[in-house]
Kinemage of the C-alpha trace (Angstrom):
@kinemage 1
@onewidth
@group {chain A} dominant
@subgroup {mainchain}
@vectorlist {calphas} color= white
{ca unk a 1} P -17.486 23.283 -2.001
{ca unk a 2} L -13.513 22.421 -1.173
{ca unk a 3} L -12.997 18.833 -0.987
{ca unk a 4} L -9.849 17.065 0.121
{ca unk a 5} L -8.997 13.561 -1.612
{ca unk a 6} L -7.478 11.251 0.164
{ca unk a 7} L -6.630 7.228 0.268
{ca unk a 8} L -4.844 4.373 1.285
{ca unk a 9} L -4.142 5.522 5.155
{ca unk a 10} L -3.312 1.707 6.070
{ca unk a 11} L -3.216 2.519 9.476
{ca unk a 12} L -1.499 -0.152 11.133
{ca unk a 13} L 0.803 -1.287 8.360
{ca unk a 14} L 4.562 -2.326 8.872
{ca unk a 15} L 7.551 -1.790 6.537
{ca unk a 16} L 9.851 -4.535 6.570
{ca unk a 17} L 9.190 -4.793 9.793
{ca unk a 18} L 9.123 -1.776 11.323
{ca unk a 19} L 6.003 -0.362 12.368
{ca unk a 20} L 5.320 2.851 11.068
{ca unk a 21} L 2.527 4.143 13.537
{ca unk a 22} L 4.334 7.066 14.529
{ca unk a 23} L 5.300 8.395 11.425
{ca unk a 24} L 1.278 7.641 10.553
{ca unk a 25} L 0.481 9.734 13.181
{ca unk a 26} L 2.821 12.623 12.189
{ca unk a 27} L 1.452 12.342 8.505
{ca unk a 28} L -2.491 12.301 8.940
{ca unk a 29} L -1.683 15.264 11.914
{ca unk a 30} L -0.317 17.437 8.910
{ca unk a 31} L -3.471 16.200 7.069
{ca unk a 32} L -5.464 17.864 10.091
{ca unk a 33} L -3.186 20.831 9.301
{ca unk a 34} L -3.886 21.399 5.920
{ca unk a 35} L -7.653 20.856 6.627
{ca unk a 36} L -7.515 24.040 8.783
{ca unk a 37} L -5.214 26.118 6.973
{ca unk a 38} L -7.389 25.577 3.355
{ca unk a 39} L -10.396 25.727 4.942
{ca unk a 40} L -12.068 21.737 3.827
{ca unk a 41} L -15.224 21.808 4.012
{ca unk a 42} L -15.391 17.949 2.888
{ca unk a 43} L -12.420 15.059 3.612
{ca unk a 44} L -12.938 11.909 0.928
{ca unk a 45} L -10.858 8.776 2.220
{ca unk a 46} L -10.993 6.604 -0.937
{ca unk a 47} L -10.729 2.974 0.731
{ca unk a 48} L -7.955 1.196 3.005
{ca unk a 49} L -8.205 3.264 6.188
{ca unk a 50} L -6.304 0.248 7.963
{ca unk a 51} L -4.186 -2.234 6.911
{ca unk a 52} L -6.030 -5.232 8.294
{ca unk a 53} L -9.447 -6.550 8.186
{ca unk a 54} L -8.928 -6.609 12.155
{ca unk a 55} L -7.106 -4.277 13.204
{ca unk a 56} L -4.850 -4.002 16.354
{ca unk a 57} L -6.425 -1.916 19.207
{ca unk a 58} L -3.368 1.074 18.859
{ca unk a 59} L -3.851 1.049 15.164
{ca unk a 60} L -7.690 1.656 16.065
{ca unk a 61} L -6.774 4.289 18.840
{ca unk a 62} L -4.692 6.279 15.862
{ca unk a 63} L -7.344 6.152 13.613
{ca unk a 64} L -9.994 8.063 16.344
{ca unk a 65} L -7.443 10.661 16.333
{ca unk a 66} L -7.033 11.371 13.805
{ca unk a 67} L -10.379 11.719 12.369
{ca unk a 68} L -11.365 13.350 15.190
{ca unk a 69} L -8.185 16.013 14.282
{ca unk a 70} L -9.830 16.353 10.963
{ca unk a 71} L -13.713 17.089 12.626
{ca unk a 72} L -12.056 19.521 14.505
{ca unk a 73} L -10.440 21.581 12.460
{ca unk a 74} L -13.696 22.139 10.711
{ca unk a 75} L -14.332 19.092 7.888
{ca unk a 76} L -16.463 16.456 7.746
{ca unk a 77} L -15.466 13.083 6.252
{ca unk a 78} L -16.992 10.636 3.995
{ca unk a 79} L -15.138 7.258 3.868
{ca unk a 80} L -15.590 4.560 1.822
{ca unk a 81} L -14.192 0.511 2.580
{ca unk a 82} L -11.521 -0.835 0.539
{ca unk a 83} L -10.272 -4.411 -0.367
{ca unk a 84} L -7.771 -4.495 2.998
{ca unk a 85} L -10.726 -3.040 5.522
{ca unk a 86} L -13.426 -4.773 6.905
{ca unk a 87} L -16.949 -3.651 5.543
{ca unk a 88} L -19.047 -5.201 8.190
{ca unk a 89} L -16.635 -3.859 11.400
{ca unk a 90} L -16.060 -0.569 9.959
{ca unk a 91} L -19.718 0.254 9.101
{ca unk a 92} L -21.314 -0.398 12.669
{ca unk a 93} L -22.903 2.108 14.244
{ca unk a 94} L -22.505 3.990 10.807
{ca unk a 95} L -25.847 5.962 11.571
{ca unk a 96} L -24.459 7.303 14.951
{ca unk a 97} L -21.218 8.584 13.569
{ca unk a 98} L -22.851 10.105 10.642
{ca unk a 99} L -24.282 12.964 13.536
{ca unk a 100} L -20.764 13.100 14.078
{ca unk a 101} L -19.679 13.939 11.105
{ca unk a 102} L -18.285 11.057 9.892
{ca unk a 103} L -20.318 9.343 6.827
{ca unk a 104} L -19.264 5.795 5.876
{ca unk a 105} L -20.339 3.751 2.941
{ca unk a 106} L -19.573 0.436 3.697
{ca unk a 107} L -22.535 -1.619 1.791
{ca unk a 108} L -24.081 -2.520 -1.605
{ca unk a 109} L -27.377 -0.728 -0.627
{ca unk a 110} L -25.223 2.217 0.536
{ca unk a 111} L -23.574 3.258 -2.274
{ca unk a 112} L -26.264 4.816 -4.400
{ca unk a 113} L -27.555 6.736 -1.139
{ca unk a 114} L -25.124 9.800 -1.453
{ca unk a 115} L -24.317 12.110 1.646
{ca unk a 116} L -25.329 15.227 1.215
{ca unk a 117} L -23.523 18.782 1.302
{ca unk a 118} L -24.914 22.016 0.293
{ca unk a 119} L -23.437 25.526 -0.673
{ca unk a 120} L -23.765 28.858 -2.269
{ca unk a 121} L -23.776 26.899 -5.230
{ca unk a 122} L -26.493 24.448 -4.363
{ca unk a 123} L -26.301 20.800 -3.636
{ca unk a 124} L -23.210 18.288 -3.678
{ca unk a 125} L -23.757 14.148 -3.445
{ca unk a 126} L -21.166 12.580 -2.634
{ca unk a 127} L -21.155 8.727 -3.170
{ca unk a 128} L -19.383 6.152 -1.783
{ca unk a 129} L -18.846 2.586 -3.436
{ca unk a 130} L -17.310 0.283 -1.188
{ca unk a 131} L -14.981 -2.257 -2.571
{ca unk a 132} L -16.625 -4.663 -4.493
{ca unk a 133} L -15.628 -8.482 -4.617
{ca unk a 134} L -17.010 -9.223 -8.000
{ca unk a 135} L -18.111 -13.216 -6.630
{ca unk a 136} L -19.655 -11.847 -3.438
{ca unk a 137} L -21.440 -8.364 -5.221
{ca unk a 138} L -22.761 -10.117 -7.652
{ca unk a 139} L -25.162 -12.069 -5.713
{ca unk a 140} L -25.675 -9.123 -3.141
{ca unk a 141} L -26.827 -6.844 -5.699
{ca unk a 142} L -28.323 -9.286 -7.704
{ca unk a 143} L -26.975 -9.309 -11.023
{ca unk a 144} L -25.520 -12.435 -11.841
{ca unk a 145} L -24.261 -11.677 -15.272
{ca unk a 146} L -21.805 -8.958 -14.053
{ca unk a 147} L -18.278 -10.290 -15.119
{ca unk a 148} L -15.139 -8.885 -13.011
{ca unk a 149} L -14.790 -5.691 -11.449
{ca unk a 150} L -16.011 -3.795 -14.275
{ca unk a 151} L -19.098 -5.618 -14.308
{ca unk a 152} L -19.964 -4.769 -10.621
{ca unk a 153} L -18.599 -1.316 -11.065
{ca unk a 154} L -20.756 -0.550 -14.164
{ca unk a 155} L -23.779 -1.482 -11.977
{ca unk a 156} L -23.145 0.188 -9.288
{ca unk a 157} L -21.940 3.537 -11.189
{ca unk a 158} L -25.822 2.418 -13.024
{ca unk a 159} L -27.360 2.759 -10.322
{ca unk a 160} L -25.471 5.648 -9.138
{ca unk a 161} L -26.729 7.650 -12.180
{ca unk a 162} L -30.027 6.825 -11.505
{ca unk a 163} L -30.032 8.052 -8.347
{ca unk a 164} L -28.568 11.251 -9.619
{ca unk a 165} L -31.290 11.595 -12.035
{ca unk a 166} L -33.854 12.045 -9.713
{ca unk a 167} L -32.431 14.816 -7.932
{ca unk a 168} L -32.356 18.848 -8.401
{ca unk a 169} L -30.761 19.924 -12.035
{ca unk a 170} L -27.228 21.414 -10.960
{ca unk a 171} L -27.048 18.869 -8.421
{ca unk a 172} L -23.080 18.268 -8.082
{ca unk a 173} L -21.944 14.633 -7.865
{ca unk a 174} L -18.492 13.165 -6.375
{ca unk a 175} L -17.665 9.710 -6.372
{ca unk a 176} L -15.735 7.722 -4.130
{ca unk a 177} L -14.424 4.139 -5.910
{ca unk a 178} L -11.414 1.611 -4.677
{ca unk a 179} L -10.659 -0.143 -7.890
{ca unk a 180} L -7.790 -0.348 -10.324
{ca unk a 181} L -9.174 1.609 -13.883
{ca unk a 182} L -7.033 1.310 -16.800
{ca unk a 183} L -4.048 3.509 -16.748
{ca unk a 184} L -3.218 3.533 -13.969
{ca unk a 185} L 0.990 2.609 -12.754
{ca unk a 186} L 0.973 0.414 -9.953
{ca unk a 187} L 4.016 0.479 -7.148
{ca unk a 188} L 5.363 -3.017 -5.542
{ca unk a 189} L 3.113 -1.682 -2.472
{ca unk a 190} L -0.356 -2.564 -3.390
{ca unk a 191} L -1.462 -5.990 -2.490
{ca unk a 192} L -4.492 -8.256 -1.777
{ca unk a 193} L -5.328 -8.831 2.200
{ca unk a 194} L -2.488 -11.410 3.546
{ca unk a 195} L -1.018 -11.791 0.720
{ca unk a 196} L 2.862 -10.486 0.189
{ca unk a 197} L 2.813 -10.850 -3.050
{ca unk a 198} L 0.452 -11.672 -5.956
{ca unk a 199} L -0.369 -14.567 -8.227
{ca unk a 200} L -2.325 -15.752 -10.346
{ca unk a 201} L -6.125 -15.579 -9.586
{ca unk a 202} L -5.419 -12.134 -7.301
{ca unk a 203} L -6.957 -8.472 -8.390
{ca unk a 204} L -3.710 -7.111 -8.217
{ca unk a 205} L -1.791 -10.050 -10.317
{ca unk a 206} L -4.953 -9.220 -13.075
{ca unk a 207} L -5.118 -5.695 -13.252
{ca unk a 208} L -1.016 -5.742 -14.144
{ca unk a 209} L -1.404 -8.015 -16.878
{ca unk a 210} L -4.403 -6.172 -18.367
{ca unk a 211} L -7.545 -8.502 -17.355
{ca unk a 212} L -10.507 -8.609 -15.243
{ca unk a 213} L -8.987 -6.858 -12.573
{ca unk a 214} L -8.524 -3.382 -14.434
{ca unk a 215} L -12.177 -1.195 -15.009
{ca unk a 216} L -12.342 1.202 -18.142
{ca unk a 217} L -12.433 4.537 -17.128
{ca unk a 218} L -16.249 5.093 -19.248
{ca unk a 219} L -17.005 3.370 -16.097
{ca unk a 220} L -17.308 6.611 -14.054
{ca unk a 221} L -19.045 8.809 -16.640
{ca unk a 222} L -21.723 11.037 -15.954
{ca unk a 223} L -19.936 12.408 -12.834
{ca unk a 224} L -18.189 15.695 -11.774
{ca unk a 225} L -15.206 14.534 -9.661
{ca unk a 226} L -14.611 10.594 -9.088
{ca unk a 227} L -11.922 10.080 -5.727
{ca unk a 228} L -10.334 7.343 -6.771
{ca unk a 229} L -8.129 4.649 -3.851
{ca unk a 230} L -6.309 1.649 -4.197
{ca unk a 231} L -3.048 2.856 -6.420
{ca unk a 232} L -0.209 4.185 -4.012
{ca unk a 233} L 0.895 6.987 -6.471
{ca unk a 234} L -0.564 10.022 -6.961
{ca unk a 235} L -1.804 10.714 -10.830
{ca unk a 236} L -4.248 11.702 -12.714
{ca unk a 237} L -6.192 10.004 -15.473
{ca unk a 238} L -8.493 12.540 -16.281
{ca unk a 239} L -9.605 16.017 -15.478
{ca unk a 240} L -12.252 14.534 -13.448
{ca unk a 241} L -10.682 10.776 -12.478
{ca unk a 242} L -7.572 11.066 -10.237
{ca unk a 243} L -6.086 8.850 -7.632
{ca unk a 244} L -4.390 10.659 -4.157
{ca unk a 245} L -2.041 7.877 -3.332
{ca unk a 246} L -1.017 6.650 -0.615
{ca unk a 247} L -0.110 9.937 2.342
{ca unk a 248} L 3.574 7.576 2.833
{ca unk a 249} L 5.415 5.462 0.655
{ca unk a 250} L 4.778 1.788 1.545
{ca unk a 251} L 7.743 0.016 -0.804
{ca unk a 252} L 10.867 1.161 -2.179
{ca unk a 253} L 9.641 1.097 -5.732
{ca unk a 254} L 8.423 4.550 -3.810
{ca unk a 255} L 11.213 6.252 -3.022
{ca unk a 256} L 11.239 9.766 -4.308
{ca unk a 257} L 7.882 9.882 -5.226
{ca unk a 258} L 5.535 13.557 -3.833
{ca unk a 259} L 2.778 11.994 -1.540
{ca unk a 260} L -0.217 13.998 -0.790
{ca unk a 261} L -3.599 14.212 -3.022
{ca unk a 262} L -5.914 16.074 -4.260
{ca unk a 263} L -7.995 19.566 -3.556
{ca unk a 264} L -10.924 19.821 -5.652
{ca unk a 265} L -13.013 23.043 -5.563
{ca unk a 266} L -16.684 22.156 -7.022
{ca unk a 267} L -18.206 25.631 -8.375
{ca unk a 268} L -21.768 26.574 -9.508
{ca unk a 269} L -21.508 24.550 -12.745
{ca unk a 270} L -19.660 21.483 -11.418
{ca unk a 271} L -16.561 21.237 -13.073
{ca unk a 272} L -13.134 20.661 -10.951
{ca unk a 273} L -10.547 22.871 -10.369
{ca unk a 274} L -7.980 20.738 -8.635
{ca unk a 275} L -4.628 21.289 -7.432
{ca unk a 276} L -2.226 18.537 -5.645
{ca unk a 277} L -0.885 19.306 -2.093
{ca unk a 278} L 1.827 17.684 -0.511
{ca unk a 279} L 2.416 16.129 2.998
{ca unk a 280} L 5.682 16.423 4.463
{ca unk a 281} L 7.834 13.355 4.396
{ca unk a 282} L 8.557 11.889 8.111
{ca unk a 283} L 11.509 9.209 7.114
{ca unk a 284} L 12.570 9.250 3.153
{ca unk a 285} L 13.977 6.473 1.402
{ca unk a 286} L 17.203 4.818 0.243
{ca unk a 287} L 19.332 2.329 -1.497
{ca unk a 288} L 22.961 2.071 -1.293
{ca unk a 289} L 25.316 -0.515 -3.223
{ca unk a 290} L 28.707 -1.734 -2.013
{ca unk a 291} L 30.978 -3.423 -0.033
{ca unk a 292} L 30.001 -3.870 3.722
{ca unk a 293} L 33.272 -1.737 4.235
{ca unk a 294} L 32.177 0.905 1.752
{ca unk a 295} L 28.788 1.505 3.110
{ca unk a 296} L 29.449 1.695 6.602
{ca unk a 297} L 32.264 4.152 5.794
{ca unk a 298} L 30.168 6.521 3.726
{ca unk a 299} L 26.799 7.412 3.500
{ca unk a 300} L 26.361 9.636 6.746
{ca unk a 301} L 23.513 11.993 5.122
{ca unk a 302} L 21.084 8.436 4.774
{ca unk a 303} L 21.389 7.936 8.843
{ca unk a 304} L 17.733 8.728 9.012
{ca unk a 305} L 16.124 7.054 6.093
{ca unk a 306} L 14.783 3.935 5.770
{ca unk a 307} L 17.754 2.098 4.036
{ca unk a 308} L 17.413 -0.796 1.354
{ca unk a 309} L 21.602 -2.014 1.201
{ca unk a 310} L 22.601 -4.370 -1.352
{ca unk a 311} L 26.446 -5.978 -0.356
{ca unk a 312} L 28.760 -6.052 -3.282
{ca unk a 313} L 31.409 -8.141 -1.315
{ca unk a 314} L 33.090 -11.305 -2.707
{ca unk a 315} L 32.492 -13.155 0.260
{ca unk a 316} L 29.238 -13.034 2.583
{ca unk a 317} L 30.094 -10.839 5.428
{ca unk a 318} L 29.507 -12.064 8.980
{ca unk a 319} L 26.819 -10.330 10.725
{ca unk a 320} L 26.292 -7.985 8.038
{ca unk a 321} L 22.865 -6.601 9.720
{ca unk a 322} L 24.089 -6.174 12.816
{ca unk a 323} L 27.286 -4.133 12.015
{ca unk a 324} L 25.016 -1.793 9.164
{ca unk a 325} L 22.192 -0.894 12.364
{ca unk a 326} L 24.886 0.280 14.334
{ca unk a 327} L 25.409 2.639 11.898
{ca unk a 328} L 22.490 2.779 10.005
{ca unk a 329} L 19.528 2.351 12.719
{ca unk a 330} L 17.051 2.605 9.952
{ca unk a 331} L 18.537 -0.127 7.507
{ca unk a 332} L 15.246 -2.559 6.851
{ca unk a 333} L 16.665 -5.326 4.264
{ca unk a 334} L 20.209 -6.306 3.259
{ca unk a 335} L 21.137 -8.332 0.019
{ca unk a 336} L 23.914 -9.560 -0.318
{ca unk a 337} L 24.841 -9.600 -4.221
{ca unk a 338} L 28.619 -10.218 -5.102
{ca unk a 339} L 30.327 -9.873 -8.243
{ca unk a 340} L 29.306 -11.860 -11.475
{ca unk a 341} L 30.514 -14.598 -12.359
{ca unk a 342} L 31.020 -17.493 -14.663
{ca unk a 343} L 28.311 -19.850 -12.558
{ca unk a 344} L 28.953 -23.359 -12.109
{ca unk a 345} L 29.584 -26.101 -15.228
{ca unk a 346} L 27.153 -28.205 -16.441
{ca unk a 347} L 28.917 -30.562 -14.082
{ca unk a 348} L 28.581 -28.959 -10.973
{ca unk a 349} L 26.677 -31.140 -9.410
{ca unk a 350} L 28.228 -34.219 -10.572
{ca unk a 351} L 31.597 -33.008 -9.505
{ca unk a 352} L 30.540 -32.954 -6.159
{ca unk a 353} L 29.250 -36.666 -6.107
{ca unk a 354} L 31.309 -38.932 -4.115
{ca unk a 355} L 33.193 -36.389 -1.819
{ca unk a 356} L 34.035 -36.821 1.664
{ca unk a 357} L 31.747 -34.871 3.905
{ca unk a 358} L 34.419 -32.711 4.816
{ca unk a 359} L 34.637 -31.472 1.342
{ca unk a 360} L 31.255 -31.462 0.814
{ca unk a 361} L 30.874 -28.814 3.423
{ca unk a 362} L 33.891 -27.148 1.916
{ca unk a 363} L 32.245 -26.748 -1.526
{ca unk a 364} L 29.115 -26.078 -0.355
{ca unk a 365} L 30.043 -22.811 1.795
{ca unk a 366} L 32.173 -22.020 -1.002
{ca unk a 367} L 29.504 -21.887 -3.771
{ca unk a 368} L 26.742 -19.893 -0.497
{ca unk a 369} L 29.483 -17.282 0.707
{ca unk a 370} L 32.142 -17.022 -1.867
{ca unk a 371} L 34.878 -18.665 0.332
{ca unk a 372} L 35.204 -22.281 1.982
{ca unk a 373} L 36.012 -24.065 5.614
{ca unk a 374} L 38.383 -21.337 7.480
{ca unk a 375} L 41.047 -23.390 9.537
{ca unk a 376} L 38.877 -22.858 12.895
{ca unk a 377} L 35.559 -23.991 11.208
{ca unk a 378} L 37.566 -27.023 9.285
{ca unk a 379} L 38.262 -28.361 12.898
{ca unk a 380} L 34.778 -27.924 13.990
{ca unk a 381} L 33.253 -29.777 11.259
{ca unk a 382} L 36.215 -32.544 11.471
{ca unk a 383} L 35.131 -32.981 15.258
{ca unk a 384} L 31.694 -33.282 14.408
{ca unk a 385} L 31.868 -35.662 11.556
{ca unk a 386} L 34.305 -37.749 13.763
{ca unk a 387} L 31.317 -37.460 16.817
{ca unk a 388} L 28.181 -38.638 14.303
{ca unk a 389} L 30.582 -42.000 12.999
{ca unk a 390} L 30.849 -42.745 16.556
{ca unk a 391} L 27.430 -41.960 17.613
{ca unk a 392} L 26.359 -44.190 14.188
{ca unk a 393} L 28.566 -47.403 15.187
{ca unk a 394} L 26.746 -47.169 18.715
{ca unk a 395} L 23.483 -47.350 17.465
């Protein structure tokens, strides 16, 4: 049995931005490639097919396409629901697609019914555990001493063993989990629903410091081959526990990094032999450092990359965006970080009590761009100042 382990599609997401539907499309075509050309016989999408809980109709449109790519170069698919997808949208009229092809585990009372595959070899179950919310799973599956994700996990992978034990001897297992398990490195990509960054209280902000967010790996034991989703970078944790990644980089912490995932060949006896394959990359990225004058004079080969700039230029530049996508049509963020310096005195705000307003605007532009009132803008502010004392002795 050749399997194909893949997660993290998030159709639908933006970068910066941009949105990134088209080089989606391009990816998860080559995905459709590789399914032929190695002959798949199973495709595991590890959580986080979209982006969004709801997603938007073209995101939607992308998604039938490309599963139906994969069905039709030969694989079927077994997908399970992670923390950004909806559970309850993606899981109707699960039965019906199932005679398609296209197996979805989207519920608590799913994920210790496994789909079933059969070979030379014998059987395969495949199981899918949807994401859990440890407050909301806890309840559903009724076990309300389960603490964290571990403690939902280690009941579900419980019951998952069970299951297991009932069926043939040689029966092969694979399981299918969205969950952060200790180990694992992180990117600045991964991030609850909504939420641009995390903070205290979120999975994400826990599993980085080391808490109730992370799941021991003992967890999955008793298992042949466990897909894991959720982490954007491809690695391996053990022979048998492996994340795919993401199929393109979602943040520039991911610049440079292989994406891809996993092939995993189950033979008679059940243990893996994997191998990584790689997906071609549609846009790479970049970040370049310098003056505005230094970047836009240089730099010719990064035309077609997403580009991260960060402007070394004493003084703000005007319309420093502008000018760089004129060049750079792919620039999605600019920073504008000048030189060091000594900072302001302990007395930089009291120096600045008591001036006119004039030079109050003076020394305020000065300390935001790195230079004060030019002669044109001095006479725009004087006219202005002059027009609010007259509008103020009026009123």
């Amino acid at each position: 049995m050749r399997l194909l382990h893949t997660s993290d599609w998030h159709i639908g997401r933006t970068f910066h931005g941009r949105a990134l539907l088209g080089d989606q499309e391009q990816t998860l075509a080559a995905v459709a490639d590789l399914v032929r050309d190695e002959r798949i016989d199973v495709v595991l999408i590890a959580g986080d097919l979209y982006d969004r809980a709801v997603p938007s109709v073209d995101a939607v449109q992308l998604a039938t396409r490309a599963l139906r790519r994969i069905r039709d170069a030969g694989a079927e698919i077994v997908l399970s629901t992670g923390n950004h997808d909806s559970a309850a949208r993606l899981g109707a009229f699960g039965d019906f697609l199932a005679a398609g092809g296209l197996h979805i585990r989207s519920s608590v009372d799913q994920l210790d019914v496994p789909v079933m595959f059969s070979d030379a070899h014998g059987e395969v179950a495949v199981y899918g555990i949807p994401y859990l919310e440890p407050d909301i799973a806890r309840q559903s599956m009724q076990v309300p001493d389960a603490r964290g994700h571990a403690g939902v996990l280690g009941e579900a992978m419980s019951r998952i063993r069970a299951d297991l034990a009932g069926r043939p001897a040689g029966t092969r297992s694979v399981v299918l989990s969205h969950a952060f398990v200790v180990g694992g490195a992180a990117t600045d990509s991964e991030r609850c629903i909504d939420t641009a960054e995390p903070s205290a209280g979120d999975a994400l902000f826990e599993f980085k410091r080391g808490t109730v967010g992370s799941v021991p790996g003992d967890t999955f034991r008793g298992v042949d081959y466990v897909a894991l989703g959720h982490l954007h970078r491809r690695q391996q944790l053990g022979a048998r526990l492996r994340y795919s990644g993401s199929p393109l980089p979602y943040s520039f912490s991911e610049a440079g990094q292989t994406k891809g995932g996993w092939i995993v060949d189950l033979g008679a006896g059940g243990t893996p032999t994997v191998r990584a394959f790689d997906l071609p990359v549609v846009r790479p990225l970049a970040t370049v450092r310098g003056t505005l004058a230094e970047v836009l004079a240089g730099h010719a080969e990064l035309r077609g990359h997403y580009l991260a700039v960060e402007l070394t230029d004493a003084q703000r530049p005007t319309d420093p965006m502008r000018r760089l996508l004129e060049v750079f049509p792919y620039a999605v963020t600019m920073a504008w970080q000048p030189p060091a310096t000594t900072g302001p005195g302990p007395d930089f705000h009291i120096s600045r009590r008591g001036l006119p307003d004039d030079a109050l605007v003076d020394a305020f532009l000065g300390d935001c761009r790195g230079s004060g009132l030019t002669p044109g803008e001095r006479t725009l502010v004087a006219t202005s100042l002059t027009a609010a004392r007259i509008a103020e002795a009026a009123a």
